[in-house]
N, C-alpha and C positions, 0 to 999 in steps of 0.2 A: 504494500500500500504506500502509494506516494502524496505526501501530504503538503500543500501548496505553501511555500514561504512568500510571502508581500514582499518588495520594495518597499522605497519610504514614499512617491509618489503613489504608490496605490494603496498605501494604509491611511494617507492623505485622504483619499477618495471613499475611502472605507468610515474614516470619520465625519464628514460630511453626511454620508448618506446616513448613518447613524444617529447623529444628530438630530437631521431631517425627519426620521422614521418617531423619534424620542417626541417629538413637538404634534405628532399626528396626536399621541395618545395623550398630551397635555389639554388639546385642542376639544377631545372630544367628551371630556368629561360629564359637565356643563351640561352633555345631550342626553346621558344616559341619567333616565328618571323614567319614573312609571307613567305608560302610556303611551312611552314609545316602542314602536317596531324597530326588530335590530337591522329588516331595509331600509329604514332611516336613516340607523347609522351609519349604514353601508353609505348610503349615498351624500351622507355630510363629509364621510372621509374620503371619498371619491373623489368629491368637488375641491376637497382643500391640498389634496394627494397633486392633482392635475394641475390645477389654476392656480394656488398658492404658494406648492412647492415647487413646479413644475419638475416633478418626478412621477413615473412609472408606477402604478399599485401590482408590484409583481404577481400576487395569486390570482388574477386575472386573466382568465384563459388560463394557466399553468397545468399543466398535464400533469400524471406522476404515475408512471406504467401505462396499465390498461385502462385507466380512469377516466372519465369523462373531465372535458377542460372544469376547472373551476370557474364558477358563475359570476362570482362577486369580486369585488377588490379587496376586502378586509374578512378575515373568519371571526365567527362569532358563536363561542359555546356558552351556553347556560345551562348551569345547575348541573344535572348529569351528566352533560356532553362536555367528554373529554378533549376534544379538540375538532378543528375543521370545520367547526359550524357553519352552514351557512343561512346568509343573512335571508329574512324571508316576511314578506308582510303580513304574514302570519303570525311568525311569532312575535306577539307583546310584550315586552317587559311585564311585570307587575312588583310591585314590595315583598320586598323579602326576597328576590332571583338576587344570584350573584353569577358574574359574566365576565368572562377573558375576551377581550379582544385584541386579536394579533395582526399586527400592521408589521407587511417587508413594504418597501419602496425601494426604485432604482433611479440611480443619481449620476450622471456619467457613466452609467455601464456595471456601477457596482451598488451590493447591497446591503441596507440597514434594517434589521430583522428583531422586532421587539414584541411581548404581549403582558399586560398588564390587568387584574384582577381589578372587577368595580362591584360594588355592591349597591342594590337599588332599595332606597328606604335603609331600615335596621335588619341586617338579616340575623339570622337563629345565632346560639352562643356556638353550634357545632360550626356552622358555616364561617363564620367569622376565626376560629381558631383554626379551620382548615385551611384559610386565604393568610393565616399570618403565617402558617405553619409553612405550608408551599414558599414563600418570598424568601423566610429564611433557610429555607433547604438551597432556593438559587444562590442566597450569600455566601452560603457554608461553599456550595460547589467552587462559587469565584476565588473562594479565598486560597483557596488549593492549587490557583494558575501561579506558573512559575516558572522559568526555565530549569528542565532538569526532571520537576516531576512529571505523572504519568496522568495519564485519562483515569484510570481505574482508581485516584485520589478523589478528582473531584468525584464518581458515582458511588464511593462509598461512603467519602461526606456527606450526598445526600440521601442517601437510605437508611443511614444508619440513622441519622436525627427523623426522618420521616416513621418509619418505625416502630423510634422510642417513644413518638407521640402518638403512635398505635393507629397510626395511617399506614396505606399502600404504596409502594411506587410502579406505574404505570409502566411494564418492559416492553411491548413492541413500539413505540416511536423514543428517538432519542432526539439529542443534538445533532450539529453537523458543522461541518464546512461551509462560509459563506467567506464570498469572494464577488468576482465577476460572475460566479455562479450561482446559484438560489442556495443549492444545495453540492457538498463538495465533501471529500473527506476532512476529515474523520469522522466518523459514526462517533458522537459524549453520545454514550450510554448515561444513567442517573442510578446505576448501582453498582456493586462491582466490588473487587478486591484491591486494594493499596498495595503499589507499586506495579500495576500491571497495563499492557495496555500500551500506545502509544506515547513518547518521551515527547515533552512540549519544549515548540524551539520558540524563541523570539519572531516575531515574524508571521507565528500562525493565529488566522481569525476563527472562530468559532460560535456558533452559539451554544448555551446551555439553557435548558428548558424546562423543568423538572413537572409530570402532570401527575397527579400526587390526589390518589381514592381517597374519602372515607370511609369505604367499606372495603371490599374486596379488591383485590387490583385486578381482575378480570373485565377485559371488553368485547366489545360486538362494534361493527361495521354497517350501518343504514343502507339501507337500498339504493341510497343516492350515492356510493363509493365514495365517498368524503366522509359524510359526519360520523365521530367515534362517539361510540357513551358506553356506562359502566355498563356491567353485564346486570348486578343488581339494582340500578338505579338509581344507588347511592350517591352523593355529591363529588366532583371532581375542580381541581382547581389546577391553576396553571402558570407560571411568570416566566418570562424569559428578558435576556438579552443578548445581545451581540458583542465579543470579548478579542482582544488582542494579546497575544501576551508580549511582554514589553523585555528589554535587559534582565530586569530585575523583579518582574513580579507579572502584573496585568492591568491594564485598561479597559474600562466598559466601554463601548464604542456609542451606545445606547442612553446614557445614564441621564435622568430628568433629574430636572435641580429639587425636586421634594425627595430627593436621597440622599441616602451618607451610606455608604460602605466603605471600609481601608483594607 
């Protein structure tokens, strides 16, 4: 497996678009309340993706195998669905859903790959401790980027704290490589044994994603070949960002200023 090292012009571009992708989900907060359809939001991040950032809403048409192109420009799961939702004016928000929406965009060629947990109204005390629980399983993984360590660092930093707080981790979809590509080696897995795995050089981008059950980690696949949900129905949660590793540690390519991670 050959795993793609940046230049310093194309970690340039990589930040940028990162940035760019970080400011969708700033953007879109503000819209997510009850009574909204998540084709709404499709279509506000659409509009501000296009005309505001003038970038790319990569999942847009994006194929993946035998799947039919994707519909939408942004994914949007609630509540059970583990990932790939798509947006639909069907589905409603109401109080109490809580909902990942994951925004990639394309900026010169390269791309900034981000998804961020909202809650509508007050949700349940389970739900709420699911959505902090997943965030800090993504910090624990970042904090493991380094040069020198392995992949199998950060997937065991986050299963082990997922775990311990008596959640699932979700094993067929992991991270990946992102580049000029969507999607690119390496497979971050979010479980795994320490020190195993692919050695991290400076140079390489990735995302890390952790989708993290309440109940069982078991899922099913919708007839629409996109959307995942648990097998049991139980709540699923999701964060990701887009990560560089640096000299001496890592940068989030992705990071909104209502954060702090070191």
């Amino acid at each position: 497996m050959s795993v793609r090292i940046l230049n310093e012009n194309e970690i340039d571009k990589m930040r940028i678009a990162g940035k760019l992708a970080a400011s969708v989900l700033n953007m879109i907060g503000e819209h997510v309340k009850a009574g909204v359809s998540t084709e709404t939001l499709d279509q506000i991040c659409h509009a501000f993706i296009v005309n505001d950032l003038s970038c790319i809403p990569a999942p847009l048409n994006y194929r993946n195998g035998s799947s039919p192109p994707f519909p939408k420009s942004i994914c949007t799961s609630v509540n059970h669905v583990v990932c790939h939702g798509i947006p639909s004016d069907r589905k409603v928000l109401k109080r109490g859903d809580i909902l990942n929406i994951d925004i990639t965009v394309i900026k010169d060629g390269f791309h900034g790959d981000t998804s961020k947990m909202f809650a509508v109204g007050e949700p349940s005390a389970l739900a709420r401790r699911l959505i902090n629980v997943t965030q800090e399983c993504l910090y624990l993984g970042i904090q493991q980027v380094r040069p020198g360590a392995r992949l199998g660092d950060i997937g065991h930093a986050i299963q082990t704290y997922a775990e311990k707080s008596r959640f699932s981790v979700v094993r067929e979809f992991c991270g990946h490589g992102i580049n000029d590509r969507f999607h690119d080696e390496p497979m971050v897995l979010h479980y795994g044994n320490p020190g195993e795995g692919v050695e991290l050089q400076p140079g390489m981008t990735f995302t890390i994603e952790p989708m993290i059950n309440a109940g069982k980690r078991h899922i099913r696949m919708l007839a629409d070949e996109w959307t995942v949900v648990t097998r049991d129905h139980r709540l699923s949660a999701q964060w990701e960002h887009t990560i560089l590793v640096t000299e001496d540690g890592f940068e989030i390519l992705t990071l909104r200023e209502e954060e702090t991670i070191h």
